[in-house]
C-alpha positions as CSV (number, residue, x, y, z in Angstrom):
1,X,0.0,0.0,0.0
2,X,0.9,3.4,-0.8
3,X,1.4,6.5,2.1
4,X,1.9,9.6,2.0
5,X,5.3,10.7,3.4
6,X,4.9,13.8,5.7
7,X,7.0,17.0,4.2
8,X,10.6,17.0,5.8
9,X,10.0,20.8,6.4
10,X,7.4,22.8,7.4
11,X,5.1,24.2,4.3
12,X,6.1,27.7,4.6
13,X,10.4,26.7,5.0
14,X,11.1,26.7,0.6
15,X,9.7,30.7,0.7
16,X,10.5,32.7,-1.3
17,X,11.0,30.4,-3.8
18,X,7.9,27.7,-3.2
19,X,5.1,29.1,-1.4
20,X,3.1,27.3,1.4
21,X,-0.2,27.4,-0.8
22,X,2.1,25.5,-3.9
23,X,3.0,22.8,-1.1
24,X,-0.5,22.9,0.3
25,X,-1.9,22.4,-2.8
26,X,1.1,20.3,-4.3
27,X,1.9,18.1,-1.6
28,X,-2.0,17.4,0.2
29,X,-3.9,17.5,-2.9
30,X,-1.8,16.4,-6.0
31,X,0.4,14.2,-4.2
32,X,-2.5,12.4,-2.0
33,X,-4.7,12.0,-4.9
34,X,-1.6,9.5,-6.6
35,X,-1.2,8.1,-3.2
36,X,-5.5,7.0,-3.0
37,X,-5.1,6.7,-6.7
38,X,-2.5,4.2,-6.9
39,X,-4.0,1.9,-3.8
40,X,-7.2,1.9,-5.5
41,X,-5.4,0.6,-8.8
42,X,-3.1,-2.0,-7.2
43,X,-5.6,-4.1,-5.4
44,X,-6.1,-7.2,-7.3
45,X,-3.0,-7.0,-9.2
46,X,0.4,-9.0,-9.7
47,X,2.1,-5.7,-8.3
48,X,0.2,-6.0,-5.2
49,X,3.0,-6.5,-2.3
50,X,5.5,-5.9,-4.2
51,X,7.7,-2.7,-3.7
52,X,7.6,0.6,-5.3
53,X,10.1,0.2,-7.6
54,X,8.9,-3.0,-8.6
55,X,5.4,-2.3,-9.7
56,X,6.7,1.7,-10.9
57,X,8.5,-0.8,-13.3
58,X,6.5,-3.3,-14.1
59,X,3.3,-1.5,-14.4
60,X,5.0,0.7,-17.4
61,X,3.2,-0.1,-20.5
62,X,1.0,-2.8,-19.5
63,X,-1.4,-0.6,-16.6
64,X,-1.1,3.1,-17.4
65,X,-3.3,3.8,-15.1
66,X,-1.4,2.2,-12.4
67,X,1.5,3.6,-14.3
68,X,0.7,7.0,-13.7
69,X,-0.3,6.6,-10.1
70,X,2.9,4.6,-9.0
71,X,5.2,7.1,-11.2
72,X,3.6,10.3,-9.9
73,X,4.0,8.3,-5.9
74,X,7.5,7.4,-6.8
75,X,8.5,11.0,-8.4
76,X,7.3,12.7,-5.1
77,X,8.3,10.5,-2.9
78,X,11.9,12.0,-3.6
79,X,10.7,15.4,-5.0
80,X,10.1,16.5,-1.5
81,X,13.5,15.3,-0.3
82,X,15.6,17.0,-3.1
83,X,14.6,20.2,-1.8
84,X,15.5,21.9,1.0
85,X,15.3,25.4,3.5
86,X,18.7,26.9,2.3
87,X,19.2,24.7,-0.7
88,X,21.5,25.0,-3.9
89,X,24.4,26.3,-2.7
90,X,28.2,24.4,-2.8
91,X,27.6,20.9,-4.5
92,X,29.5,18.0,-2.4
93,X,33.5,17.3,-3.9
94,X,31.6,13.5,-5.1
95,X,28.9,15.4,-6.9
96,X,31.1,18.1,-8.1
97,X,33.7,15.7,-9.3
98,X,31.0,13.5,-11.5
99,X,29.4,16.4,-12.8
100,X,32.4,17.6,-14.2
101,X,34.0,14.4,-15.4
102,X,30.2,13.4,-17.3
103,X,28.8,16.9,-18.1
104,X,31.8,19.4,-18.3
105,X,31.0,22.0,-15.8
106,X,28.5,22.7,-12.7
107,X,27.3,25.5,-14.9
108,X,27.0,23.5,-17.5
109,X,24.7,21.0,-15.8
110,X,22.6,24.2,-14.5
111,X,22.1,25.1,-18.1
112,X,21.4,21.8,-19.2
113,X,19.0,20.7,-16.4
114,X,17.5,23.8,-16.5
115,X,16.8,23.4,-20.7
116,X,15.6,19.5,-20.0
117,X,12.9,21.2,-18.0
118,X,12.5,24.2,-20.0
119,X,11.7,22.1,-23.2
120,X,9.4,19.5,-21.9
121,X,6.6,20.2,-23.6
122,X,3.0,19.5,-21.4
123,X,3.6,17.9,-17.8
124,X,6.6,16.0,-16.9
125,X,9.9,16.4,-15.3
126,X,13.5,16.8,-15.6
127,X,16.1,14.5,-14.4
128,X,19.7,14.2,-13.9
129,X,20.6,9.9,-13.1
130,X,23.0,7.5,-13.0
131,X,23.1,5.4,-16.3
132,X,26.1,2.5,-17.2
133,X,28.1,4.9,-14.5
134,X,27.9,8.0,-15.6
135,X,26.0,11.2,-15.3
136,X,23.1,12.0,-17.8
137,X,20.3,14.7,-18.0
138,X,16.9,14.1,-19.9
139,X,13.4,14.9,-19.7
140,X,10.2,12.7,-19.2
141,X,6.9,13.4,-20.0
142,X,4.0,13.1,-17.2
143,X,5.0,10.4,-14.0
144,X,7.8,9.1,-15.8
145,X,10.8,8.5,-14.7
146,X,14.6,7.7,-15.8
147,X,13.7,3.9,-13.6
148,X,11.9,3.0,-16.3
149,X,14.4,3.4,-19.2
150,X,17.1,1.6,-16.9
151,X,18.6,4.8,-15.1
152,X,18.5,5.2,-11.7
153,X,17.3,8.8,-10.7
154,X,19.7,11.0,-7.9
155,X,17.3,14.5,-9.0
156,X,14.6,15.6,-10.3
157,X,12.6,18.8,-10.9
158,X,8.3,18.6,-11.7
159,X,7.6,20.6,-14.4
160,X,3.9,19.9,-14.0
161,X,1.5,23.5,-13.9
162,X,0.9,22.5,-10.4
163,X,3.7,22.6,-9.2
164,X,5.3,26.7,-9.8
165,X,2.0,28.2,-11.1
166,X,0.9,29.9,-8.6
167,X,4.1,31.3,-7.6
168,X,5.3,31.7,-11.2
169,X,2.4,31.3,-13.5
170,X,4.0,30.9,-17.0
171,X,7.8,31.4,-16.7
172,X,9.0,28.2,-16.0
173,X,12.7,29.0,-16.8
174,X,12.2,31.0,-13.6
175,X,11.0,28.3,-11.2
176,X,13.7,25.9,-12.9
177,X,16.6,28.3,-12.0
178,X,15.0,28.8,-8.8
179,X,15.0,25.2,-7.7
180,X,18.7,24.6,-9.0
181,X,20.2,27.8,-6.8
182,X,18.3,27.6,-4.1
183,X,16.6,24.6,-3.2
184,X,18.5,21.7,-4.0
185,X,18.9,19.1,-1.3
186,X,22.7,18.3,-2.6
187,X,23.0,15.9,0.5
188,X,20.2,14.0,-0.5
189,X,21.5,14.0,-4.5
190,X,25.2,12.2,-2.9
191,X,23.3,9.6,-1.2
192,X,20.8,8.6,-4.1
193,X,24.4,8.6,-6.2
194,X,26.2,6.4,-3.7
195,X,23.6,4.3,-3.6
196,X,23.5,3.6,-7.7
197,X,26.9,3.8,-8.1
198,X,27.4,1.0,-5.5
């Protein structure tokens, strides 16, 4: 069964840059609804019991609706933890190291990242992940995610309406650079790459 995780923060802690009525609405509406959504969806199934992971993966192109749920759960799940109060900032020597070894520069990754979810045309998000050992940014539409193209996932941005309209309505690029300078959880990004680079 799905659950929703509380917020490691307190909803007003990402302001200026993510309001408390974006993680009001974001993280008890949008995020819930996945969450009763995806329960709803798994009962009966082969997935039932098994772990996120497993039915995010297996569900992919057999049960979109399940699909979507367990994609959307998944995505969030670790949304919420790549952000932080007093985020962005200094990268950690690992991080830095990889990202200039597989993507050229920090800035460079900014850019980049910040492009992926710039260009994403409709909902969907933009990902930096761990693929054959090195780094790699892309895009996916809707609750996709880099698992299920056989990359493993150390951050991500949501580029769906929901979650920057209200503080940004249409620009974006805006919320993008936002989330990169100042409310990256880089602590969180080194342990999710420890752990797939194991």
């Amino acid at each position: 069964m799905f659950s929703l995780p509380d917020l490691p923060y307190a909803y007003d802690a990402l302001q200026p840059y993510m309001s408390k009525e974006t993680l009001e609405y974001h993280h008890d509406k949008h995020h819930l609804a996945y969450v009763t959504n995806g329960n709803n969806l798994l009962k009966g199934t082969e997935w039932e019991g098994k772990s996120l992971e497993d039915i995010v993966k297996g569900s992919f192109g057999k049960n979109a609706p399940l699909f979507n749920n367990a994609g959307q759960h998944y995505n969030h799940i670790h949304f919420w933890k790549w952000m932080k109060p007093n985020g962005g900032g200094a990268l950690p020597g690992k991080i830095e190291k990889a990202i200039i070894s597989d993507i050229g520069s920090v800035d460079k990754f900014k850019e980049e990242f910040v492009a992926a979810g710039t260009t994403q045309f409709g909902s969907g998000w933009a990902w930096l992940s761990v693929k054959n050992g090195k780094l790699e940014i892309s895009k996916t539409p809707n609750g996709e995610s880099p698992l299920i193209h056989g990359a493993s996932p150390i951050l991500g941005v949501d580029v769906w309406e929901h979650s920057y309209y209200i503080d940004y309505r249409n620009r974006r690029p805006d919320y993008l650079k936002a989330f990169v300078d100042h409310l990256v959880n880089w602590d969180y990004v080194l342990e999710m790459y420890e752990a797939a680079t194991k």
